[in-house]
SERO-4910 file (N, C-alpha, C, O; in steps of 0.05 Angstrom, whole numbers):
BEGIN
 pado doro    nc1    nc2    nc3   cac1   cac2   cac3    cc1    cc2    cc3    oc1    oc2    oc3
  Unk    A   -395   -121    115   -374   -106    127   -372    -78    113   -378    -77     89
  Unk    A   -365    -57    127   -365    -30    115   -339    -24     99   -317    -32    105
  Unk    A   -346    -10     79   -323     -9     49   -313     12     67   -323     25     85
  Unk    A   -283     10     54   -262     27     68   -262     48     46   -275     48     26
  Unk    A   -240     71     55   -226     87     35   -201     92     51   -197     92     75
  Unk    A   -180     97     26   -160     94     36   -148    109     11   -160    105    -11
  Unk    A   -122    127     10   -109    156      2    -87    146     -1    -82    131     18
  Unk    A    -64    148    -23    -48    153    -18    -34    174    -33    -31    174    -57
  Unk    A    -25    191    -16    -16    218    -11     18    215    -34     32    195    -29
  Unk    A     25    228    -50     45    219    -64     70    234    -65     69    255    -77
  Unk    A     93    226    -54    117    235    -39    136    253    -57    161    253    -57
  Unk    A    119    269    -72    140    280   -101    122    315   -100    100    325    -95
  Unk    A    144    321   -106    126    349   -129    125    375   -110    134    397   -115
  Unk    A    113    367    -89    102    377    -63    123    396    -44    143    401    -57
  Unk    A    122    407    -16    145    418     -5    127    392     18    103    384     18
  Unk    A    150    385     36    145    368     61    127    379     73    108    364     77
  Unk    A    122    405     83     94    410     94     71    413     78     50    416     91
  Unk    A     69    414     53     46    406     37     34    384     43     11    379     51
  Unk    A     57    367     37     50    336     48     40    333     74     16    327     75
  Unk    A     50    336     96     45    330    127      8    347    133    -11    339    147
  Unk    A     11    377    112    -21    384    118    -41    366    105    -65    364    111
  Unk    A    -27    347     79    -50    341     62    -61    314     81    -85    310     84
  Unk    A    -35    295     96    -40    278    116    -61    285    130    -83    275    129
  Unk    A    -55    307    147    -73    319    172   -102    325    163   -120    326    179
  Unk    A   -107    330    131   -128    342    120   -150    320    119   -174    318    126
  Unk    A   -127    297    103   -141    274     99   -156    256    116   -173    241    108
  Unk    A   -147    260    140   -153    246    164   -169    259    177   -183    245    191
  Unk    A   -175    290    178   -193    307    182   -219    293    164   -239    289    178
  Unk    A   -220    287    143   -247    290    131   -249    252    133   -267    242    119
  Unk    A   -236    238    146   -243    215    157   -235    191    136   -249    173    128
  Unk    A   -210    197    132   -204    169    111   -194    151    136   -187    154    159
  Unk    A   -199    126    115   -195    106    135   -167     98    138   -162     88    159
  Unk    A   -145    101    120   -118     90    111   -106    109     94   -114    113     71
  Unk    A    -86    123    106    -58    131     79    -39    125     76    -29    114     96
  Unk    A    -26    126     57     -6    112     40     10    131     37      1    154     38
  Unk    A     32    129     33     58    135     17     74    112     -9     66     89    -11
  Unk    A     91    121    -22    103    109    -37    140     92    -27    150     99     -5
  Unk    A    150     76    -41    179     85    -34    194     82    -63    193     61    -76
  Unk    A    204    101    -71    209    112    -87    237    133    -93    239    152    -78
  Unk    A    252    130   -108    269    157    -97    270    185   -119    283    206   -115
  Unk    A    254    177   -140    255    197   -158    214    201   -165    199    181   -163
  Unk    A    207    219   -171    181    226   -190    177    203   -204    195    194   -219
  Unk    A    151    189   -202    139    173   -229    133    183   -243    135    174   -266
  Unk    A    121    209   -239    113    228   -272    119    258   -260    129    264   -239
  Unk    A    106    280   -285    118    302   -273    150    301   -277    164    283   -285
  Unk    A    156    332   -269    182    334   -282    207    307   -261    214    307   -238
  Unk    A    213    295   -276    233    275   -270    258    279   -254    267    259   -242
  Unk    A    269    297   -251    279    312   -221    272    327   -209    288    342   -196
  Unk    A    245    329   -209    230    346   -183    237    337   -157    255    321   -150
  Unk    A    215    352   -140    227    345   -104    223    313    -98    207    305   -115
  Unk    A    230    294    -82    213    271    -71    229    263    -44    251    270    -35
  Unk    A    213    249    -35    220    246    -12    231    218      1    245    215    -19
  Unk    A    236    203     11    243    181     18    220    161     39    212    168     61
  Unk    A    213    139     27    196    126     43    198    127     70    184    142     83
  Unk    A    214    111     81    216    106    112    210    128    128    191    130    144
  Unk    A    233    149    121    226    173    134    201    186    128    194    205    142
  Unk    A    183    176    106    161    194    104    143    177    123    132    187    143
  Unk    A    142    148    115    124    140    134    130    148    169    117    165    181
  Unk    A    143    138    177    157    158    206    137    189    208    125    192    229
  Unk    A    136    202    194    130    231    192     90    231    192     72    244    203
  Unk    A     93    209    174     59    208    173     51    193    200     27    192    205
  Unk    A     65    185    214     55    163    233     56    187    260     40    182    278
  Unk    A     68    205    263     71    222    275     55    246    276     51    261    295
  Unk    A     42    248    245     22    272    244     -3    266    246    -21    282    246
  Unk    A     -8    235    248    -35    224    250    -41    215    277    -24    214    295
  Unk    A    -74    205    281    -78    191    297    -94    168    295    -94    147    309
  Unk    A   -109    173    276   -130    147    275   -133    126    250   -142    104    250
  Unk    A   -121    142    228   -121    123    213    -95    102    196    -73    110    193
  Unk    A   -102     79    187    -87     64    191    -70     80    163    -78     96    146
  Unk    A    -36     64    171    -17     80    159      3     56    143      6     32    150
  Unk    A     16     72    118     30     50    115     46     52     81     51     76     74
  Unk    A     54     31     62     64     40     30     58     26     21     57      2     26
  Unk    A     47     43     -4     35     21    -27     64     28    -51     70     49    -61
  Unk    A     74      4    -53     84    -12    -14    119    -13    -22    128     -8    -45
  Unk    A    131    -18     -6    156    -22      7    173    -30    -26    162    -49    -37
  Unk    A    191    -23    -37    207    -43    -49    228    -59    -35    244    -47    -21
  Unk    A    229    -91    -41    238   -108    -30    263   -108    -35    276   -121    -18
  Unk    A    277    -97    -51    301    -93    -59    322    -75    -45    346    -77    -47
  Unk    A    306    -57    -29    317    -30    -21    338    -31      9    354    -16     21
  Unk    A    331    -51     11    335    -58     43    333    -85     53    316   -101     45
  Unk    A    356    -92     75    351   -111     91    328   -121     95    314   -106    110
  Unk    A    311   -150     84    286   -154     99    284   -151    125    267   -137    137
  Unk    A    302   -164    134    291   -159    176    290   -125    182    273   -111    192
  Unk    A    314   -120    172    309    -95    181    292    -77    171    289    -55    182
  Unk    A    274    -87    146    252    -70    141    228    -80    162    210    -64    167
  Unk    A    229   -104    174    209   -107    190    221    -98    219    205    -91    236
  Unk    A    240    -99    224    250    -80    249    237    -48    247    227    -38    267
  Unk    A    238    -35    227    236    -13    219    201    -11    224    193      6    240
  Unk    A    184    -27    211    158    -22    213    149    -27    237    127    -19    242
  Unk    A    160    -38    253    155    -49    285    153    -22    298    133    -11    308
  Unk    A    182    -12    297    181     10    312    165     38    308    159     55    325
  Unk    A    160     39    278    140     63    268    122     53    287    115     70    304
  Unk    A    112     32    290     81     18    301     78     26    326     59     33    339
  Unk    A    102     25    331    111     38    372    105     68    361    110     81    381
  Unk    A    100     80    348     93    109    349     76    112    339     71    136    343
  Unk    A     58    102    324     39    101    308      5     82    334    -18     89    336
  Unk    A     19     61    348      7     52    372    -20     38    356    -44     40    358
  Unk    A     -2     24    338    -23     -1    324    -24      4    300    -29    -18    290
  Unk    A    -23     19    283    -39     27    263    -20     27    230    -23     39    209
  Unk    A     -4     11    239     17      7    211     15    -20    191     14    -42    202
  Unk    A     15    -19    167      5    -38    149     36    -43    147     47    -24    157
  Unk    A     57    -65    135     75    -66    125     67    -75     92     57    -97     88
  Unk    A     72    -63     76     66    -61     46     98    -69     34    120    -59     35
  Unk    A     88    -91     24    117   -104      2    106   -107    -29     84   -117    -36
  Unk    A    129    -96    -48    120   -115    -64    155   -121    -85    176   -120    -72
  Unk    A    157   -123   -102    181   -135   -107    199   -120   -128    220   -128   -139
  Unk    A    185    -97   -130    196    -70   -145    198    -71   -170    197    -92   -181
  Unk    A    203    -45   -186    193    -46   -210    203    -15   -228    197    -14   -252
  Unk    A    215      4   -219    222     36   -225    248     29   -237    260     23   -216
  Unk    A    266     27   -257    290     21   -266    311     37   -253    331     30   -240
  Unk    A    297     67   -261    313     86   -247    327     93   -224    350    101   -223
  Unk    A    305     88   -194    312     85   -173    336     60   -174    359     64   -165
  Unk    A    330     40   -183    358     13   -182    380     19   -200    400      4   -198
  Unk    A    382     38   -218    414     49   -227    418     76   -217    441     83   -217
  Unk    A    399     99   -206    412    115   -202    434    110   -165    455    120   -157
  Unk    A    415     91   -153    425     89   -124    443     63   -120    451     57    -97
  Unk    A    449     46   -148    468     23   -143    453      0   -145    463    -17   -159
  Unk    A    435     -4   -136    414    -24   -139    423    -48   -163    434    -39   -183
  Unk    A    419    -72   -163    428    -91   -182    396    -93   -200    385   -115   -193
  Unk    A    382    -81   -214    359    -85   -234    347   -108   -237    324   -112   -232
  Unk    A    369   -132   -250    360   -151   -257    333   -154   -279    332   -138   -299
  Unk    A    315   -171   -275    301   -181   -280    280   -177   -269    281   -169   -245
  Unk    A    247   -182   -282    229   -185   -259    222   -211   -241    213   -210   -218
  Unk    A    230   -236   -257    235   -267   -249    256   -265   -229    251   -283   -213
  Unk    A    279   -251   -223    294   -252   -208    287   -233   -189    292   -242   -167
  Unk    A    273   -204   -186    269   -195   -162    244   -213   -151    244   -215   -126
  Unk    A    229   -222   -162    206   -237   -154    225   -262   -130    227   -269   -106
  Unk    A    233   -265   -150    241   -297   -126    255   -281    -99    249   -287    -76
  Unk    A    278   -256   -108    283   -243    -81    265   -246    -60    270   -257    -39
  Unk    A    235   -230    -70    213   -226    -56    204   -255    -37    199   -255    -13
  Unk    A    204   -279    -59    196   -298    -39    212   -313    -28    204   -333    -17
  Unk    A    241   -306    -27    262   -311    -10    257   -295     26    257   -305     49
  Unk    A    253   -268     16    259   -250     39    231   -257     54    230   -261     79
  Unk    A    207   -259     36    176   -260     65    177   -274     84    168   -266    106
  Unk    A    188   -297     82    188   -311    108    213   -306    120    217   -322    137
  Unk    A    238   -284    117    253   -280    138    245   -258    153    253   -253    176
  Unk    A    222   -240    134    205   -216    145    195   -226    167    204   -222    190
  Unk    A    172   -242    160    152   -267    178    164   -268    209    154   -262    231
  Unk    A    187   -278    201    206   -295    224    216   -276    247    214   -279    271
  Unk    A    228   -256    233    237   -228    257    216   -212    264    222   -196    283
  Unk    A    190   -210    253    171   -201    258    160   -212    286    155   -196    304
  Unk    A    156   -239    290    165   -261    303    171   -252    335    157   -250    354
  Unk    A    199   -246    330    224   -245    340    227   -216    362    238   -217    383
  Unk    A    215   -196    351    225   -170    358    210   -167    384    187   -176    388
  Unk    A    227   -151    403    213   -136    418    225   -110    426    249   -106    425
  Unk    A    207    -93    432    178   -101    429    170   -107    405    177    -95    385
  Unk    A    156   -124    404    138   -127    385    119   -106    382    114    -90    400
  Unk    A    105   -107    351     92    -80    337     67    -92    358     63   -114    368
  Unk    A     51    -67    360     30    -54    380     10    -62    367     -7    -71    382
  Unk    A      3    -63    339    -25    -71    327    -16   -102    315      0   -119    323
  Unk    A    -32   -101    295    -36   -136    281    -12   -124    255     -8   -144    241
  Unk    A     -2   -109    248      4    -96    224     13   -114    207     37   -120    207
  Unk    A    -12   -131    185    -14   -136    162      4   -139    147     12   -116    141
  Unk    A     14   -154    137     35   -152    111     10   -150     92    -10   -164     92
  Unk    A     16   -125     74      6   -124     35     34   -132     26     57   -130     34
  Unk    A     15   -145      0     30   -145    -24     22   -139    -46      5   -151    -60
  Unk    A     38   -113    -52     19   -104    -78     36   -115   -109     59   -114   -117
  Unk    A     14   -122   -121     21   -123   -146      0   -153   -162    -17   -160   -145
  Unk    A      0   -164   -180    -28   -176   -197    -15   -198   -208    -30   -215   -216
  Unk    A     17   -205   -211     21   -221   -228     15   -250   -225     15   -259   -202
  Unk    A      9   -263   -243    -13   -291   -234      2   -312   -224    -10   -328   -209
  Unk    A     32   -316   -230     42   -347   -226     49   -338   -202     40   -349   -182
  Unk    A     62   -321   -200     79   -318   -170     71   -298   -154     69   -309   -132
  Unk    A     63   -269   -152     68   -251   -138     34   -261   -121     32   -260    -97
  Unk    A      9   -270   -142    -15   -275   -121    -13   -299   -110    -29   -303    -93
  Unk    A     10   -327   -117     13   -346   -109     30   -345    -72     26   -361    -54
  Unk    A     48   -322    -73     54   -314    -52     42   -288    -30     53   -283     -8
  Unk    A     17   -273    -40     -1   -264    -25    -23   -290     -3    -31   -291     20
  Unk    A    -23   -309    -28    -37   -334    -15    -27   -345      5    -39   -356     23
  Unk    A      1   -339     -1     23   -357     20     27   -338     44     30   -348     66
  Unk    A     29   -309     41     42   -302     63     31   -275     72     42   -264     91
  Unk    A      5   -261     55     -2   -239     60    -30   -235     77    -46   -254     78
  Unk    A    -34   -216     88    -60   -215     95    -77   -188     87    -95   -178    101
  Unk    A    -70   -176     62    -77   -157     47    -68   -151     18    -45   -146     11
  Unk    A    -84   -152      7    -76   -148    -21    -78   -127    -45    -98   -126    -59
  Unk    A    -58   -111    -50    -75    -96    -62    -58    -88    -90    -34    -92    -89
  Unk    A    -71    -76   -117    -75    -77   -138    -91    -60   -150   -110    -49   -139
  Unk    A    -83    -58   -181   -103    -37   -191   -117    -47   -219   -108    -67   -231
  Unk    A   -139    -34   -227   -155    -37   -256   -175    -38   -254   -181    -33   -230
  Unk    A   -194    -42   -269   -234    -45   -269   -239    -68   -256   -222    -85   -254
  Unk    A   -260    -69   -247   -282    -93   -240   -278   -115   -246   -283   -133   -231
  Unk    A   -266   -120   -277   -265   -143   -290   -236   -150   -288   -229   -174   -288
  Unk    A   -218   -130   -285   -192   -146   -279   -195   -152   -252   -185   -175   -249
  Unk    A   -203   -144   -231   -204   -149   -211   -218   -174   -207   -208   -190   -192
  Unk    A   -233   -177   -215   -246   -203   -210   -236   -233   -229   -241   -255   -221
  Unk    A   -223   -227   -252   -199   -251   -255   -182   -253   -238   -176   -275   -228
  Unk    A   -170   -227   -230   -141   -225   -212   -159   -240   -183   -147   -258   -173
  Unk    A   -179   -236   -174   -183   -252   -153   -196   -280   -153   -198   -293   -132
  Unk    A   -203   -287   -175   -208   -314   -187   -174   -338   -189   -169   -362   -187
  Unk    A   -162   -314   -193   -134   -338   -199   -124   -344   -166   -127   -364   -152
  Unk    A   -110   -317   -158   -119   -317   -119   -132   -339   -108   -120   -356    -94
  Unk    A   -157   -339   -114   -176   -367    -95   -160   -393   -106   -153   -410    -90
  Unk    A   -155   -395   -128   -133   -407   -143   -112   -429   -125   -111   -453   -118
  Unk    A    -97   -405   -123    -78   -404   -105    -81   -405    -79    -62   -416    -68
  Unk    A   -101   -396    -64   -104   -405    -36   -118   -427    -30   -122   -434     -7
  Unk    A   -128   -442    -55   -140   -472    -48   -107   -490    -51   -104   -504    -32
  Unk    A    -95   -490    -61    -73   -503    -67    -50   -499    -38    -30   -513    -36
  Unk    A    -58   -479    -15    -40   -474      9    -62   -473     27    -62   -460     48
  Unk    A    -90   -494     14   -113   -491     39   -114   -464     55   -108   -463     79
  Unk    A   -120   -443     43   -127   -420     55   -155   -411     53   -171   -426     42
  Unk    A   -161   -393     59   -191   -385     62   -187   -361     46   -179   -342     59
  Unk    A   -191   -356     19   -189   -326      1   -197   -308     20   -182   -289     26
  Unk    A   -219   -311     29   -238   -289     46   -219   -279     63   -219   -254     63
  Unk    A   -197   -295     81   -180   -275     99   -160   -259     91   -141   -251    105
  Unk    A   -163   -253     66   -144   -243     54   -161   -216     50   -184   -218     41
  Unk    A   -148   -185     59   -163   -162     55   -159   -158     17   -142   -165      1
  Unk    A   -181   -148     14   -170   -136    -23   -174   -116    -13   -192   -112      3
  Unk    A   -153    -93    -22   -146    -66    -28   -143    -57    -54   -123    -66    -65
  Unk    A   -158    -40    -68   -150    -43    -91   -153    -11   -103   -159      6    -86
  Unk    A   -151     -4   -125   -146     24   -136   -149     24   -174   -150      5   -190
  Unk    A   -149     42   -177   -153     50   -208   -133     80   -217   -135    101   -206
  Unk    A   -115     74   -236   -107     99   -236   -119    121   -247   -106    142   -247
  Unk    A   -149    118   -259   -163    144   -263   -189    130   -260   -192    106   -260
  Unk    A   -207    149   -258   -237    142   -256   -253    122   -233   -275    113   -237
  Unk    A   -238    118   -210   -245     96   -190   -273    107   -192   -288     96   -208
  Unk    A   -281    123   -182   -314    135   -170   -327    109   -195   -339     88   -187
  Unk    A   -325    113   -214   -344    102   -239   -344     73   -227   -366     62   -226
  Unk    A   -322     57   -217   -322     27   -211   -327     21   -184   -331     -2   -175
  Unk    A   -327     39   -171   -334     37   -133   -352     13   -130   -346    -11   -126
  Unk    A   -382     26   -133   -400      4   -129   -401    -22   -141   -416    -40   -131
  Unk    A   -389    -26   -158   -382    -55   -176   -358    -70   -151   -359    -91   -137
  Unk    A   -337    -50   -155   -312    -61   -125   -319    -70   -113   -317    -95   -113
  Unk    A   -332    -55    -93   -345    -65    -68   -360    -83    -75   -347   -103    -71
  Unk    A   -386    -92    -85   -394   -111    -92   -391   -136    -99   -407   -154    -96
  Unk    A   -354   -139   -115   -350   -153   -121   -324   -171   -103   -311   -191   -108
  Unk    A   -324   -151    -81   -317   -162    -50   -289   -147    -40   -275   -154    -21
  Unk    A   -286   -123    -57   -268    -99    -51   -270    -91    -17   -291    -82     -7
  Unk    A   -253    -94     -6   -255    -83     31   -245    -52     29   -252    -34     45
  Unk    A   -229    -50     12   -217    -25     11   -211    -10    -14   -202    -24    -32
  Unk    A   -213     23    -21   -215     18    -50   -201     48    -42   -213     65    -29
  Unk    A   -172     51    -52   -165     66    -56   -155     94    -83   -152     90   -107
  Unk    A   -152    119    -71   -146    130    -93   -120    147    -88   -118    158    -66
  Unk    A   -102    149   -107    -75    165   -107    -73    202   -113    -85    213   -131
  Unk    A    -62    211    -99    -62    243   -106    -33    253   -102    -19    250    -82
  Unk    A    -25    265   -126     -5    276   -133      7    298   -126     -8    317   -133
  Unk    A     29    308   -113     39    329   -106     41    353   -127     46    345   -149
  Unk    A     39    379   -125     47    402   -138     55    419   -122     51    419    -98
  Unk    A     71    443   -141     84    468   -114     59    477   -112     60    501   -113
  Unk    A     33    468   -110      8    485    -96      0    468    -80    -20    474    -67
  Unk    A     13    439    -75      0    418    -52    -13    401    -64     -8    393    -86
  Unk    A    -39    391    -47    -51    379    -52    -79    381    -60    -93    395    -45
  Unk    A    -92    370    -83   -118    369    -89   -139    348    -75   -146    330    -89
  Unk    A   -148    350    -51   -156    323    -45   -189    319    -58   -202    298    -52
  Unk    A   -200    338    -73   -227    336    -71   -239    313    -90   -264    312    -91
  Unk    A   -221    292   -110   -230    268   -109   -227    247    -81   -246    232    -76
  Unk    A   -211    246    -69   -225    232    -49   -249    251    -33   -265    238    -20
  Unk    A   -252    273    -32   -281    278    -19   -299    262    -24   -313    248     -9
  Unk    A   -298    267    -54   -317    250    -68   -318    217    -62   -336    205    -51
  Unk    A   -292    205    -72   -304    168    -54   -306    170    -27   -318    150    -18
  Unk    A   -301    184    -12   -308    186     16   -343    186     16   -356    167     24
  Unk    A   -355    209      6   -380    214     10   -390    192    -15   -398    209    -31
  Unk    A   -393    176    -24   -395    151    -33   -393    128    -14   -409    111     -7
  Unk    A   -370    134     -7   -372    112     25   -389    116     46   -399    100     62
  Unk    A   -391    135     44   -411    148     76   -437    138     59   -444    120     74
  Unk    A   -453    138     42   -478    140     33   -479    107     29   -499     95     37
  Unk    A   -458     93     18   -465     60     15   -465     56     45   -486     48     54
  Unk    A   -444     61     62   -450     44     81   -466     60    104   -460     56    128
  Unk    A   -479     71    101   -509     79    108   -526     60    102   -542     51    119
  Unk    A   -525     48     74   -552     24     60   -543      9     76   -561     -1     90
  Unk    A   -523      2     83   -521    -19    104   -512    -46     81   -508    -69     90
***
């Protein structure tokens, strides 16, 4: 199967049309998937700089694109009504006309959960949130009509071994995560794990996965070691966007899957 690439574009730093050109740019030079965050403040960089708001960004990206698939690495579960986050991704999909991933994972930014009211808790306690809410996701997903226009995927991003890949096994059909070769390939060793224990097939499960510096160096090991998708993150500044590391895994992608 041909290795993907896949961007995600980062909702901070930037002016809104930086963002929407770096979308249009990215898709110009043929990525396969972009991403957004949801987020309400900067992960790095100055800590009240600009940012933007998920939903509405995805909305915005689904509107400036056409072909490639769209979506957040990924959703916090905390933020919002489950149904109505899957009401929400349904209808992007009605404008987007297939091409929307729904990305969960069970959140993790302190800041965003005291500056906006949010109850923090625990990570044992948002976790279980998480596998409270997937199957009411599941269920209105189900339910809605219209129903979303493509297959749109639940991700779930994040690595942790007892629960968060025990519930990709259970309820995702994309997974995605970051580190080298070698964490990746424990992190998907425990996974098979887990999907022999809910009789699943590991294989239907997409891996998506990323590095927060140096991907190019681990690409060919990724893919090899059964990576479908191998993404890289790019950061906003008041000068925009730098996309010319993904040029680079792009033209990496184009040359492997040439060898066929």
């Amino acid at each position: 199967m041909p290795i993907r690439v896949g961007v995600q574009i980062q909702p901070q730093h930037a002016s809104f049309e930086q963002m929407q050109q770096a979308w249009r740019e990215a898709e110009a030079l043929g990525v396969d998937s972009i991403y957004t965050w949801d987020h309400f403040y900067p992960l790095y960089g100055e800590p009240d700089g600009r940012h933007y708001e998920g939903v509405a960004a995805l909305t915005a990206l689904a509107a400036a694109t056409e072909r490639a698939r769209i979506g957040a690495l990924v959703f916090c579960n905390s933020y919002r009504n489950p149904q109505l986050l899957a009401n929400v991704h349904t209808t992007i999909d009605q404008l987007a006309k297939g091409r929307v991933v729904l990305g969960i994972g069970a959140g993790w930014f302190e800041r965003d959960y005291e500056e906006y009211g949010y109850e923090f808790g625990t990570a044992p306690e948002r976790l279980r949130a998480l596998a409270r809410d997937l199957p009411l996701i599941r269920a209105r997903l189900a339910r809605l009509n219209p129903a979303a226009v493509g297959p749109m995927p639940i991700l779930i991003g994040g690595a942790g071994e007892k629960v968060t890949l025990r519930l990709v096994a259970e309820h995702a059909q994309m997974w995605h995560a970051f580190g080298d070769t070698e964490v990746y390939l424990a992190k998907s060793a425990i996974l098979a794990e887990h999907c022999a224990r809910v009789g699943r097939d590991p294989a239907s499960i997409e891996r998506v996965w990323g590095a927060h510096e140096g991907i190019e160096s681990h690409a060919d090991a990724l893919a090899d070691a059964g990576v479908s998708e191998i993404t890289v993150g790019v950061g906003g500044t008041l000068d925009g966007y730098d996309l010319g590391q993904l040029r680079e895994l792009l033209q990496w992608r184009d040359r492997r899957n040439a060898r066929g």
